[in-house]
N, CA and C atoms of all chains as a GROMACS GRO file, in nm:
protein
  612
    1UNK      N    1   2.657  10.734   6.794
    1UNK     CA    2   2.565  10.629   6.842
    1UNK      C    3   2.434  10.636   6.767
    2UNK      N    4   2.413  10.519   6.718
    2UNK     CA    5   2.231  10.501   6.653
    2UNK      C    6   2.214  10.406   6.747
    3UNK      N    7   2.055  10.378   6.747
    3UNK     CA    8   1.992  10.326   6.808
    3UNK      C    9   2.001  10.306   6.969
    4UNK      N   10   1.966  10.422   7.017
    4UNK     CA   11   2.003  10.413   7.168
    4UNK      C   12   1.922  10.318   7.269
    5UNK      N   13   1.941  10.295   7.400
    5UNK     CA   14   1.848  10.213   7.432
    5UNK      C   15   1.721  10.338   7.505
    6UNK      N   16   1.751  10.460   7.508
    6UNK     CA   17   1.689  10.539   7.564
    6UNK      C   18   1.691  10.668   7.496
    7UNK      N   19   1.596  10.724   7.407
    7UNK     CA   20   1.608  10.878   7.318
    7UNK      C   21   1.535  10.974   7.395
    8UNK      N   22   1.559  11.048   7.440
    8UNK     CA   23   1.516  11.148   7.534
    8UNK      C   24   1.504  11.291   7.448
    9UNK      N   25   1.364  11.288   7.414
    9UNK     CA   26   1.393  11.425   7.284
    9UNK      C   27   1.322  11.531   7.397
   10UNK      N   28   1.327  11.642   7.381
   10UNK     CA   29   1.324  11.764   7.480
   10UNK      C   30   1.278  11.836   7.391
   11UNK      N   31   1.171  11.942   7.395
   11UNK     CA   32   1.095  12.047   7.297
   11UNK      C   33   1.214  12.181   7.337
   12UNK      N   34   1.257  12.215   7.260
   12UNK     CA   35   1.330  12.353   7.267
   12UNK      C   36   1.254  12.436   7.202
   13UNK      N   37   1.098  12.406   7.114
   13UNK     CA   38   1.100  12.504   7.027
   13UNK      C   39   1.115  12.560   6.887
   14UNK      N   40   1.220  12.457   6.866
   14UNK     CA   41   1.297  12.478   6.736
   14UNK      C   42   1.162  12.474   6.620
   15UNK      N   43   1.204  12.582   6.554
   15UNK     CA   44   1.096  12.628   6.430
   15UNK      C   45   1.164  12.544   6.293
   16UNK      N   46   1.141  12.529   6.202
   16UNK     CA   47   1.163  12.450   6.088
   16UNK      C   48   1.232  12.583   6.020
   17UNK      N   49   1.173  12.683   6.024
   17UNK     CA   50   1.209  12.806   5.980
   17UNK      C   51   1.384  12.847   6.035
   18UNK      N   52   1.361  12.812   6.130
   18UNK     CA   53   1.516  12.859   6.189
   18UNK      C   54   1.504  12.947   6.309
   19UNK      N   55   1.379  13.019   6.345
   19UNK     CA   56   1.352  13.075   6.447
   19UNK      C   57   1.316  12.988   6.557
   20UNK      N   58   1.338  13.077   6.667
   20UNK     CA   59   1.345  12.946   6.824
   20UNK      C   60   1.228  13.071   6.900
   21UNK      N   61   1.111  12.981   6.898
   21UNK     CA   62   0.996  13.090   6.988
   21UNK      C   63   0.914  12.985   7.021
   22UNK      N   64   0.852  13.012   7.176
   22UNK     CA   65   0.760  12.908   7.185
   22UNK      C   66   0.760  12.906   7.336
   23UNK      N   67   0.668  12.862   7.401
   23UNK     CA   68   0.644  12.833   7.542
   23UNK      C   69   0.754  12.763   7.583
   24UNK      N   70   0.813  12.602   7.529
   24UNK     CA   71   0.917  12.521   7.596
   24UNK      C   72   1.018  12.626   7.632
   25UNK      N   73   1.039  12.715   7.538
   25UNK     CA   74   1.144  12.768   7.528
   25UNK      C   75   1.194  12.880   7.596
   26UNK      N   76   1.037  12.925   7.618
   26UNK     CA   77   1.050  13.055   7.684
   26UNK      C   78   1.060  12.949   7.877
   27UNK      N   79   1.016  12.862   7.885
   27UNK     CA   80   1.029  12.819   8.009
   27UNK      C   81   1.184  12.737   8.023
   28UNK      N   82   1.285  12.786   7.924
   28UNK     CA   83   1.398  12.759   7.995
   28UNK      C   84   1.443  12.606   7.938
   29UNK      N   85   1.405  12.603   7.855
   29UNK     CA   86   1.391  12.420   7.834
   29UNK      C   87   1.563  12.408   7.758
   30UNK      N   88   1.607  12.528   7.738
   30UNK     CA   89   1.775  12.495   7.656
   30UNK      C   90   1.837  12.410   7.767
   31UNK      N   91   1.810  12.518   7.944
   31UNK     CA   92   1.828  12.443   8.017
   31UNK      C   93   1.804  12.322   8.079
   32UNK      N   94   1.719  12.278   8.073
   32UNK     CA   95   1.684  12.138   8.031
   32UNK      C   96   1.780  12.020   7.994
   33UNK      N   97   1.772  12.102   7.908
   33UNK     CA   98   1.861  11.996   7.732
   33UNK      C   99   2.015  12.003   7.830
   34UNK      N  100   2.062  12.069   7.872
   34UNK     CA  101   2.242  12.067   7.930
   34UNK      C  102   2.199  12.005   8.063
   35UNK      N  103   2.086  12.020   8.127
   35UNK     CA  104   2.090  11.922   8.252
   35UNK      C  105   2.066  11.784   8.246
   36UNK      N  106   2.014  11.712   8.104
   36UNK     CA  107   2.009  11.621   8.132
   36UNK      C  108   2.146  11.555   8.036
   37UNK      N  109   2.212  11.655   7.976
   37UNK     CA  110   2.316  11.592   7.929
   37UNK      C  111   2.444  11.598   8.040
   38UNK      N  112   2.405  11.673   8.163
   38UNK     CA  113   2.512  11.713   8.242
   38UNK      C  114   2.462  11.573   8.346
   39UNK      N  115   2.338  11.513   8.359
   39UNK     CA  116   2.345  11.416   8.444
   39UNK      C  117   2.356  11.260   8.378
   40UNK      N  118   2.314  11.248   8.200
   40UNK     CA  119   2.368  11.185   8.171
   40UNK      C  120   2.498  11.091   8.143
   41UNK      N  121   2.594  11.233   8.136
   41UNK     CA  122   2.725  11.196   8.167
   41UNK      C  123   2.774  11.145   8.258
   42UNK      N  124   2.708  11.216   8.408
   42UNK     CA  125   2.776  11.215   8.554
   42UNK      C  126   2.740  11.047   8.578
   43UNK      N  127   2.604  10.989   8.542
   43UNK     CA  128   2.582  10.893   8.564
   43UNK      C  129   2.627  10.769   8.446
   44UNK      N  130   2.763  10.820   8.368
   44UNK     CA  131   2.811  10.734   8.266
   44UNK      C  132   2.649  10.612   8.170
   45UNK      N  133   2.616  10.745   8.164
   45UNK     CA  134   2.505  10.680   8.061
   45UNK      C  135   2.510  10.714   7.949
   46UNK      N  136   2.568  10.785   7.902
   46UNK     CA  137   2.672  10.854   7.786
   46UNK      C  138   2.622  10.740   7.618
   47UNK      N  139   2.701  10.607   7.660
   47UNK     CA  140   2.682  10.484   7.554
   47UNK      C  141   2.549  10.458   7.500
   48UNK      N  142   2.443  10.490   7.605
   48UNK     CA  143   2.311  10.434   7.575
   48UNK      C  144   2.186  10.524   7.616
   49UNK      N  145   2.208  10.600   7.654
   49UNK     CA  146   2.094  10.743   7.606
   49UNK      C  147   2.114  10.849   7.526
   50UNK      N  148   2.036  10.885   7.450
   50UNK     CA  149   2.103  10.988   7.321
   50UNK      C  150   1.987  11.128   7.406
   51UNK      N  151   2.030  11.228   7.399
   51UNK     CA  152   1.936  11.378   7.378
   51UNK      C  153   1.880  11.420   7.289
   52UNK      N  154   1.766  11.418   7.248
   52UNK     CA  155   1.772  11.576   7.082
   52UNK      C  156   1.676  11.664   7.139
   53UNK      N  157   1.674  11.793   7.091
   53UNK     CA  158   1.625  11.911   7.070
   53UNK      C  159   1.496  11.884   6.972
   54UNK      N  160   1.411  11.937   6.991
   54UNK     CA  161   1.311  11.938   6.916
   54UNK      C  162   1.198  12.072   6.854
   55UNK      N  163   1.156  12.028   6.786
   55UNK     CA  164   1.040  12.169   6.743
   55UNK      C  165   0.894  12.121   6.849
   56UNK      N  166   0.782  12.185   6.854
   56UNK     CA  167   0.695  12.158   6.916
   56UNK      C  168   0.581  12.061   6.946
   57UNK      N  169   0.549  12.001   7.038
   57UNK     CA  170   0.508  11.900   7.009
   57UNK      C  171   0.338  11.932   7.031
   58UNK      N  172   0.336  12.045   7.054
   58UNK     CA  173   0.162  12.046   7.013
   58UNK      C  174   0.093  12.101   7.144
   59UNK      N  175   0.143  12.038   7.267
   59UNK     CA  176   0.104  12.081   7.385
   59UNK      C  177   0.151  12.180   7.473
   60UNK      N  178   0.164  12.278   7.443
   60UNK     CA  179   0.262  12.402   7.510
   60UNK      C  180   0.206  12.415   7.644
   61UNK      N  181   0.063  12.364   7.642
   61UNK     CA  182   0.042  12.465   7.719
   61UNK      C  183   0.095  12.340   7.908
   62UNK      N  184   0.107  12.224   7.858
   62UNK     CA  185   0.210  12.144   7.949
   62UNK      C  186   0.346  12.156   7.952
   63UNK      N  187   0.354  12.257   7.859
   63UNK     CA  188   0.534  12.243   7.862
   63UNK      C  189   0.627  12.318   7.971
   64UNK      N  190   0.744  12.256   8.001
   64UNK     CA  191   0.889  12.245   7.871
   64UNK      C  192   0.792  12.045   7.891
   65UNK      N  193   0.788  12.041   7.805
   65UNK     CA  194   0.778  11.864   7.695
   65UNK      C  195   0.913  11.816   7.721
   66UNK      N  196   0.909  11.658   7.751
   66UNK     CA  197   0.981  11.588   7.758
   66UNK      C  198   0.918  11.452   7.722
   67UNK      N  199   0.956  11.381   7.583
   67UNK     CA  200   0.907  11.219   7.568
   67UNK      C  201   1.059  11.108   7.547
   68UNK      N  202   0.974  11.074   7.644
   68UNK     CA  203   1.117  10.918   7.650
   68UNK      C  204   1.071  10.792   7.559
   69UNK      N  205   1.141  10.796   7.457
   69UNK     CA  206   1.161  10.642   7.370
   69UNK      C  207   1.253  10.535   7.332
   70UNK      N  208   1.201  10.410   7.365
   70UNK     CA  209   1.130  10.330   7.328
   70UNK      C  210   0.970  10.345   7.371
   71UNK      N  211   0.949  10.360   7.511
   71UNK     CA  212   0.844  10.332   7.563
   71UNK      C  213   0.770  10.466   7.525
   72UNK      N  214   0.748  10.564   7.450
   72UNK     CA  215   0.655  10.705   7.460
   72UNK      C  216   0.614  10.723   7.589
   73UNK      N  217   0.705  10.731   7.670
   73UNK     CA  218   0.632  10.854   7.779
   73UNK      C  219   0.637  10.990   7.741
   74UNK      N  220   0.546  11.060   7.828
   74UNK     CA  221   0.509  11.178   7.782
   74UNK      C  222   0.559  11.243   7.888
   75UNK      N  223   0.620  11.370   7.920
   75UNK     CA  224   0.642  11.432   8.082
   75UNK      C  225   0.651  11.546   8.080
   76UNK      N  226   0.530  11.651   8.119
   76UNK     CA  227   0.514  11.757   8.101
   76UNK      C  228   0.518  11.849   8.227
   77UNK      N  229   0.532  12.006   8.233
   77UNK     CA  230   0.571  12.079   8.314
   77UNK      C  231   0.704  12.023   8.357
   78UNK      N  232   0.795  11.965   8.301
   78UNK     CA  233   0.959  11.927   8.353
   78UNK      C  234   1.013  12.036   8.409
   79UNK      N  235   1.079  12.079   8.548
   79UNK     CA  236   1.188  12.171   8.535
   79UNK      C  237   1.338  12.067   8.583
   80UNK      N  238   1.416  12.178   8.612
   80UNK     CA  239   1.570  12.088   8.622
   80UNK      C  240   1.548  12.039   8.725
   81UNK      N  241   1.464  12.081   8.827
   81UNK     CA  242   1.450  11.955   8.944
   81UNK      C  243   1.432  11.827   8.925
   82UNK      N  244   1.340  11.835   8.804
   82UNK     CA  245   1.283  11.697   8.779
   82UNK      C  246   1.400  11.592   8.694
   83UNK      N  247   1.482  11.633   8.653
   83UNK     CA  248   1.557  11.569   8.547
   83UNK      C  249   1.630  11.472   8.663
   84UNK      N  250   1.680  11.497   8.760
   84UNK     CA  251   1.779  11.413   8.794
   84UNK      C  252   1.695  11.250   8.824
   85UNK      N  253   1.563  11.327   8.870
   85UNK     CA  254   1.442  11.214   8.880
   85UNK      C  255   1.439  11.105   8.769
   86UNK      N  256   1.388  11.188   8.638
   86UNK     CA  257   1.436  11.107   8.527
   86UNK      C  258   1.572  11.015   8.528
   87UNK      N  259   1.671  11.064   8.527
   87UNK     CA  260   1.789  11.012   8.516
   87UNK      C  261   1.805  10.877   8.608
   88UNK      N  262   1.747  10.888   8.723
   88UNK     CA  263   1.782  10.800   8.814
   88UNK      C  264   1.648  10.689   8.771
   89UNK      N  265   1.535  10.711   8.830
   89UNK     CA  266   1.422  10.617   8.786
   89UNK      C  267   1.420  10.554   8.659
   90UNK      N  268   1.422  10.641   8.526
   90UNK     CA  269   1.335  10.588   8.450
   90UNK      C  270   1.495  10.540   8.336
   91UNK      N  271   1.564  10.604   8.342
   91UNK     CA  272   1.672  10.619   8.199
   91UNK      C  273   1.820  10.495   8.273
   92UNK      N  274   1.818  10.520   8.436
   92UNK     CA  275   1.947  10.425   8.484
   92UNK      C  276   1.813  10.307   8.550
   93UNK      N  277   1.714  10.320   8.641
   93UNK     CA  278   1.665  10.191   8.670
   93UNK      C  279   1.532  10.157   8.591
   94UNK      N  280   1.452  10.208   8.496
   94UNK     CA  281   1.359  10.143   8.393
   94UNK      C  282   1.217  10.184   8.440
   95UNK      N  283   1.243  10.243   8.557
   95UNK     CA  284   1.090  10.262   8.577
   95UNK      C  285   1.067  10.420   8.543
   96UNK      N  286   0.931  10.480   8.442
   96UNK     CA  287   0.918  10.613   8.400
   96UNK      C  288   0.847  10.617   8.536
   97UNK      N  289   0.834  10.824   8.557
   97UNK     CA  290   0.856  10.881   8.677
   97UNK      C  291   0.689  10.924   8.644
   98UNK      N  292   0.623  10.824   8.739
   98UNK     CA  293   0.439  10.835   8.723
   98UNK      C  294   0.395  11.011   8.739
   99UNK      N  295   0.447  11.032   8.832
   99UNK     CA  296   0.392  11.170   8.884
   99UNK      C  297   0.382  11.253   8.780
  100UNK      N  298   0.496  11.248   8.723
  100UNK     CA  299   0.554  11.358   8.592
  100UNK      C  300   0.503  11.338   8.464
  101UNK      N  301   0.376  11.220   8.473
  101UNK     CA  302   0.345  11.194   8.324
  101UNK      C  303   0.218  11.242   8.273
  102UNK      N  304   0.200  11.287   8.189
  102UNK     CA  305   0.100  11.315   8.103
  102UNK      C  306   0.019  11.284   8.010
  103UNK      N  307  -0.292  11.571   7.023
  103UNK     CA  308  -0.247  11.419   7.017
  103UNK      C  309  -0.143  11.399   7.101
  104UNK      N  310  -0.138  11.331   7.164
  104UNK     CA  311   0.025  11.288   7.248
  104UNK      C  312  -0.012  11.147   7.250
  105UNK      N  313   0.093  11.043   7.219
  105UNK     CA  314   0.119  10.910   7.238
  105UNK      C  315   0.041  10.817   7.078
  106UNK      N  316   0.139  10.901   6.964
  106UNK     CA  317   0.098  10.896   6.862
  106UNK      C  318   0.132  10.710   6.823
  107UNK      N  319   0.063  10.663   6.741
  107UNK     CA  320   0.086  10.547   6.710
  107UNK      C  321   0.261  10.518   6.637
  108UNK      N  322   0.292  10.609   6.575
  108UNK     CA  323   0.436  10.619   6.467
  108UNK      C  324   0.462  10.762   6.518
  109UNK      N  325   0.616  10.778   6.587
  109UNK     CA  326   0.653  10.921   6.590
  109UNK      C  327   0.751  10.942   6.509
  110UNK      N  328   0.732  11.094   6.379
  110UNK     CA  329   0.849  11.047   6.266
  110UNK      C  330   0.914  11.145   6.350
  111UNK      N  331   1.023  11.141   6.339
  111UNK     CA  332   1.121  11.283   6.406
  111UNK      C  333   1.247  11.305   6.252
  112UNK      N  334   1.235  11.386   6.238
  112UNK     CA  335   1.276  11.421   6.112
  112UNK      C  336   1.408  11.547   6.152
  113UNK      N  337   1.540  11.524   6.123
  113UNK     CA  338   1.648  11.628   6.160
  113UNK      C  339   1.635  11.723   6.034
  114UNK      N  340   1.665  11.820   6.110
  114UNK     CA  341   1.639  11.997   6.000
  114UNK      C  342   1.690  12.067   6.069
  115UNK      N  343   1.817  12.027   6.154
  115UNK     CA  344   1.961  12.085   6.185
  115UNK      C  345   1.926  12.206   6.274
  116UNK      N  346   1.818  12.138   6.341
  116UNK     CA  347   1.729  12.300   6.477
  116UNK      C  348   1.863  12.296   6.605
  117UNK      N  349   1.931  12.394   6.583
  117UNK     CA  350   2.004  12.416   6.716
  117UNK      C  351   1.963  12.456   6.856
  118UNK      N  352   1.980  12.428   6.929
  118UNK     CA  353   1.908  12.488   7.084
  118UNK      C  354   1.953  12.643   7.093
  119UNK      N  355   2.089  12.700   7.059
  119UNK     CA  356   2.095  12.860   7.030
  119UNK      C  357   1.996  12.911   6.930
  120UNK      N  358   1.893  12.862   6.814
  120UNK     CA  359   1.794  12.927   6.729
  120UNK      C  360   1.871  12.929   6.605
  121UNK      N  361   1.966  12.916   6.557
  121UNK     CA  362   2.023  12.882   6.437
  121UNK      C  363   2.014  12.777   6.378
  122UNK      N  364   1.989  12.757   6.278
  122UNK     CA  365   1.986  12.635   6.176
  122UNK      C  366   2.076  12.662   6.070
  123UNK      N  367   2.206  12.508   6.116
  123UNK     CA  368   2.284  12.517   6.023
  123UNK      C  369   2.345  12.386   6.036
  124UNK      N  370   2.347  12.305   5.926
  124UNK     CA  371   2.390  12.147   5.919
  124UNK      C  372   2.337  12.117   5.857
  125UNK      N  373   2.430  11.964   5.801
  125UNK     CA  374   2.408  11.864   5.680
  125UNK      C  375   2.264  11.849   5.639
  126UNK      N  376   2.188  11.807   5.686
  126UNK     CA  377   2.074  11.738   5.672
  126UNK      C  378   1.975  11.900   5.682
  127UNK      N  379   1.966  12.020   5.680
  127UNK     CA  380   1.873  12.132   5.658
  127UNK      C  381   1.958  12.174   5.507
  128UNK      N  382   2.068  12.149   5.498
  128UNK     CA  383   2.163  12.186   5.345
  128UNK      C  384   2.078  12.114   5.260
  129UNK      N  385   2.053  11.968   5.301
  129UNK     CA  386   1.990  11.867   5.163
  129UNK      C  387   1.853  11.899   5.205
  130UNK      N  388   1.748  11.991   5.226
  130UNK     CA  389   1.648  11.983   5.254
  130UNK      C  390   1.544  11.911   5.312
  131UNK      N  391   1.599  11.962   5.403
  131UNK     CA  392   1.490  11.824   5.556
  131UNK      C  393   1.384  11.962   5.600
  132UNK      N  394   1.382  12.047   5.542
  132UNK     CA  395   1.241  12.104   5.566
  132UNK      C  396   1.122  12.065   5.473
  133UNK      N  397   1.227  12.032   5.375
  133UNK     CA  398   1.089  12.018   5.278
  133UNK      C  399   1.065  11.847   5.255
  134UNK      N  400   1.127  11.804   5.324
  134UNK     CA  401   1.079  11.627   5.377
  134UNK      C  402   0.990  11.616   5.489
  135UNK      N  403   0.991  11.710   5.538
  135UNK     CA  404   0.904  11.730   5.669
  135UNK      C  405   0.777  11.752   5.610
  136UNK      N  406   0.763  11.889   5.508
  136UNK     CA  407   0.634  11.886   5.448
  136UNK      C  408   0.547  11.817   5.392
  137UNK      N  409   0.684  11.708   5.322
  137UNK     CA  410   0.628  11.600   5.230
  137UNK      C  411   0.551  11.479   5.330
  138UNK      N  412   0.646  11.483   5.409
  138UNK     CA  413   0.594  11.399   5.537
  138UNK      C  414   0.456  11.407   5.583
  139UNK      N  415   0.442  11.528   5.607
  139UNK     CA  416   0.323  11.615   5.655
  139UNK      C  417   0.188  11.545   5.583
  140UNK      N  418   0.223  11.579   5.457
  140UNK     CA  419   0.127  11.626   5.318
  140UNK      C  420   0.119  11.433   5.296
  141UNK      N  421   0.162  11.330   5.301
  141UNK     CA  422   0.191  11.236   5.258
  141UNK      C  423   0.082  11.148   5.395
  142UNK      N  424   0.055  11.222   5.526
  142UNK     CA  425   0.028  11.201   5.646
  142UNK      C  426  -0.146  11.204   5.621
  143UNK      N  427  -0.143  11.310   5.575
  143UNK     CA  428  -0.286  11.346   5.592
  143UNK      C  429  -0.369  11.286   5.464
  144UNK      N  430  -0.255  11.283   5.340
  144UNK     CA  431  -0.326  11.231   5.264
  144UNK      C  432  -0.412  11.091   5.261
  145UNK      N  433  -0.320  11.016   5.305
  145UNK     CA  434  -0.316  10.896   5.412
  145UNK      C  435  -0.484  10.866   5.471
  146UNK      N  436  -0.521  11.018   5.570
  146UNK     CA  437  -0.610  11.013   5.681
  146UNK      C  438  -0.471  10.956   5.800
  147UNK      N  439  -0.402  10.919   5.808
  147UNK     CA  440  -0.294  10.914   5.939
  147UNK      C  441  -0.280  10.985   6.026
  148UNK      N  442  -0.327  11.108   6.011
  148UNK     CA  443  -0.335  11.233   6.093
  148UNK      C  444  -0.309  11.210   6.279
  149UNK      N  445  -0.411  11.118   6.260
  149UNK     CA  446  -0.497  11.053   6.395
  149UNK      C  447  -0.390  10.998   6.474
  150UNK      N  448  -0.297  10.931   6.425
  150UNK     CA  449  -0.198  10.804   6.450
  150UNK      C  450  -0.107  10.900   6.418
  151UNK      N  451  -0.053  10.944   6.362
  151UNK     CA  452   0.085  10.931   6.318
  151UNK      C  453   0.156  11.092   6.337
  152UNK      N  454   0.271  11.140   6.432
  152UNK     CA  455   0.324  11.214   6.430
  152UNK      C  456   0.459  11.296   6.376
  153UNK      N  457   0.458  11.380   6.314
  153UNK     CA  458   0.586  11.429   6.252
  153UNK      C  459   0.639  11.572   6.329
  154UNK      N  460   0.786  11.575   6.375
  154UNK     CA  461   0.868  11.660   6.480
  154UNK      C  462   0.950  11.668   6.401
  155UNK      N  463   1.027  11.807   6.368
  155UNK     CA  464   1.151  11.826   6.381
  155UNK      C  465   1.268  11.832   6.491
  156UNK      N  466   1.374  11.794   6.452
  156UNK     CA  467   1.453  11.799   6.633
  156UNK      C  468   1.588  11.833   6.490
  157UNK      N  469   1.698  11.842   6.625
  157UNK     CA  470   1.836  11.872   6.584
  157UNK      C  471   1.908  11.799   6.571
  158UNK      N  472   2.006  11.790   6.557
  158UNK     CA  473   2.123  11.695   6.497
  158UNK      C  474   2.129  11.528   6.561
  159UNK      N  475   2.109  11.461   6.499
  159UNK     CA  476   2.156  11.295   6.518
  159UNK      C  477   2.267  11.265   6.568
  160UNK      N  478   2.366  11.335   6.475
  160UNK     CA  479   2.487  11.344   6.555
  160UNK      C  480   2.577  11.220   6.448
  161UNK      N  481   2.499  11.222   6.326
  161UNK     CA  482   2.535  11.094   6.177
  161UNK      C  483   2.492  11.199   6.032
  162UNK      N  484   2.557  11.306   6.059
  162UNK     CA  485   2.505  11.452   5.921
  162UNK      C  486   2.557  11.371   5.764
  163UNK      N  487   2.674  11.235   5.815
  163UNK     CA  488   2.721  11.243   5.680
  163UNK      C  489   2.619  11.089   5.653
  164UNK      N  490   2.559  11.098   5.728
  164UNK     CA  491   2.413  10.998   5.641
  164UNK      C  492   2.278  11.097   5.642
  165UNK      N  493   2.263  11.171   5.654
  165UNK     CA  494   2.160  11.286   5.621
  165UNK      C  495   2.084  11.327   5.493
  166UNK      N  496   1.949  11.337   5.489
  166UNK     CA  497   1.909  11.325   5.626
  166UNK      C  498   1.878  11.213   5.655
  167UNK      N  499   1.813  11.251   5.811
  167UNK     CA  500   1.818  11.144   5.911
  167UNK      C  501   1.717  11.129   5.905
  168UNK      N  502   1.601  11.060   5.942
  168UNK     CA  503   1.481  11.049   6.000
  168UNK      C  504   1.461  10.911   6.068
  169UNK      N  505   1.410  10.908   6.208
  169UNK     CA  506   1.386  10.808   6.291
  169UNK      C  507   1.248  10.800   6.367
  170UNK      N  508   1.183  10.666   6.312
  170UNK     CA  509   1.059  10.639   6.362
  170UNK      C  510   1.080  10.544   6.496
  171UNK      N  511   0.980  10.590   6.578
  171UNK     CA  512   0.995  10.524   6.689
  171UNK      C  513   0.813  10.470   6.717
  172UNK      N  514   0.753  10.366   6.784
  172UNK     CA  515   0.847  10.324   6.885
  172UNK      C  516   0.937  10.244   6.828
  173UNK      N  517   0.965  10.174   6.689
  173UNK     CA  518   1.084  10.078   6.697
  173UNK      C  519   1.212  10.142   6.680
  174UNK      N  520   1.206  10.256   6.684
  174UNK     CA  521   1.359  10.309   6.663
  174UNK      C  522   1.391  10.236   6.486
  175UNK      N  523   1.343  10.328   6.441
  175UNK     CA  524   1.393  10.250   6.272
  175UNK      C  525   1.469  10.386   6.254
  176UNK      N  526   1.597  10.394   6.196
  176UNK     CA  527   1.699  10.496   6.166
  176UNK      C  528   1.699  10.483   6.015
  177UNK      N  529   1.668  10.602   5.941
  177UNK     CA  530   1.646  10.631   5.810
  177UNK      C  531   1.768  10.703   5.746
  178UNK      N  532   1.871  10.713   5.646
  178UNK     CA  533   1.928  10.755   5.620
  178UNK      C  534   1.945  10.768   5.512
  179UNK      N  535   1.973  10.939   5.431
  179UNK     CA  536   1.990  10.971   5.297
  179UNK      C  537   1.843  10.986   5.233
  180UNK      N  538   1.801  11.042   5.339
  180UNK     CA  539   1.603  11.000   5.323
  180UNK      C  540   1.589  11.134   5.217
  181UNK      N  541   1.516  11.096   5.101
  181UNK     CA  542   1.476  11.215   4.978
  181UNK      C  543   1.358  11.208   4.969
  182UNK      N  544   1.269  11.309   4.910
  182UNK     CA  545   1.149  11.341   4.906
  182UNK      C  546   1.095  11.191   4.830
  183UNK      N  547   1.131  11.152   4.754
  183UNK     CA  548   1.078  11.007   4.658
  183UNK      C  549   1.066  10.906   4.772
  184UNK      N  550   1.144  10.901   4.852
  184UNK     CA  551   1.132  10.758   4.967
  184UNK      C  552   1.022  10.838   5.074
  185UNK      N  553   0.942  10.912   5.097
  185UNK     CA  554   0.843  10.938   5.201
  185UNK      C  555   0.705  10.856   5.176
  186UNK      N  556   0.728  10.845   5.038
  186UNK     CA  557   0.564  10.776   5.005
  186UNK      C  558   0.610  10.656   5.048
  187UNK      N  559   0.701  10.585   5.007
  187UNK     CA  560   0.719  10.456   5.085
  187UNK      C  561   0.723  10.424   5.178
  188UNK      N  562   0.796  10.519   5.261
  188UNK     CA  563   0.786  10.506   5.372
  188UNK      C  564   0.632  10.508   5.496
  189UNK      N  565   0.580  10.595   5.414
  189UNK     CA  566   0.451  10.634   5.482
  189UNK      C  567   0.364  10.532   5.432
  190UNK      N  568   0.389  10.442   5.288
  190UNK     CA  569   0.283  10.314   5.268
  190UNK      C  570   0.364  10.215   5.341
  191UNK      N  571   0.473  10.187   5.315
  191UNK     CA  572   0.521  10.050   5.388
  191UNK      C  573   0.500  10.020   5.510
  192UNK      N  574   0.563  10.182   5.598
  192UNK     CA  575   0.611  10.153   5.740
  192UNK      C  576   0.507  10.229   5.836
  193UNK      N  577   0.478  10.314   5.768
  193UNK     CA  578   0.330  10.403   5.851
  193UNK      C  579   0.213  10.350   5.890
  194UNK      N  580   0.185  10.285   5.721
  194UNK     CA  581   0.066  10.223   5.700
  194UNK      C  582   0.060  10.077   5.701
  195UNK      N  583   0.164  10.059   5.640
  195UNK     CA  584   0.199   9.899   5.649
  195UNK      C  585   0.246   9.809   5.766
  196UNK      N  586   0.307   9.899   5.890
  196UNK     CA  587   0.412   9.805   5.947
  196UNK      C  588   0.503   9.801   5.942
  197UNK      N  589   0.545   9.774   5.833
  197UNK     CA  590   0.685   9.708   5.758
  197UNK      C  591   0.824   9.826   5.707
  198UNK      N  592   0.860   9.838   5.816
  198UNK     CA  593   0.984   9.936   5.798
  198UNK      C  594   1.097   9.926   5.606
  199UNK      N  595   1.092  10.010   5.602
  199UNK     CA  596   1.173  10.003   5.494
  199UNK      C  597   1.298   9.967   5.452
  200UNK      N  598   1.331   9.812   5.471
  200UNK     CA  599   1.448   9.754   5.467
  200UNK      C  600   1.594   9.840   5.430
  201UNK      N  601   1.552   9.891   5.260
  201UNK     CA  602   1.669   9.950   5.204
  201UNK      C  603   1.715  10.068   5.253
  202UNK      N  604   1.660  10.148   5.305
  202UNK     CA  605   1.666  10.273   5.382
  202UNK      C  606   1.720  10.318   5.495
  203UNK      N  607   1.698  10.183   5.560
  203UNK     CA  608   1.768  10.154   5.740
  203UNK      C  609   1.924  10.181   5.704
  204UNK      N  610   1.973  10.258   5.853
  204UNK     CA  611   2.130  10.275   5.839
  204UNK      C  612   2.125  10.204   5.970
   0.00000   0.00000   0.00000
């Protein structure tokens, strides 16, 4: 799939170098990345939201980082509680999740 | 910076296990990132314009990848020679880079 209607990139951390170190990361954010692909699926959104992994986006000290595009939201301090939130509000009915934004 | 005017997200094959290994880090998407970088500031874009590495697209045999958002423009087979264009046409200009789009 290109061009999704929803890109959900997630900070893991990832170094350019090849090393994985970093606040997102140390706060668990791999987990993250499988919960929202584990609720993506459940909610057959599969066709039209994509995941990626990412290197850092600058703000650790809000992280694990989460930005949703088209629209750049920003959503910081995420844990897996929050994802299903995402999933339901902002990625299956269109509205981003105010509380969670940054 | 968060809620950059142009977000480049550039694949350099960052796995969520800390390994880097795939198409698009083979053809050097680290050092498109730099160019990116270096091509950014030269600019003054700094201000506006963001560059991320993330992991796989999940399209290695058009690699690399690079995708600007917010319009979601999907870049493919992207080489160090197409960044200046990209960064005058579509950074600076607006105007996404027709020939480049996959």
């Amino acid at each position: 799939m290109i061009k999704p209607k929803y890109h959900v990139f997630v900070c893991s951390s990832s170094k350019v170098n090849g090393t994985q170190k970093g606040f997102c990361h140390s706060k668990e954010s791999v987990n993250l990345i499988q919960a929202f692909m584990e609720e993506i699926d459940e909610r057959d959104l599969s066709s039209e939201v994509m995941v990626t992994n990412t290197g850092c986006f600058g703000i650790c000290e809000k992280g694990p980082v989460v930005v949703v595009y088209p629209e750049g939201t920003w959503y910081g301090n995420v844990s897996k509680k929050d994802v299903a939130r995402i999933a339901e509000e902002h990625l299956e009915g269109g509205n981003p999740v105010k509380d969670l934004i940054i």
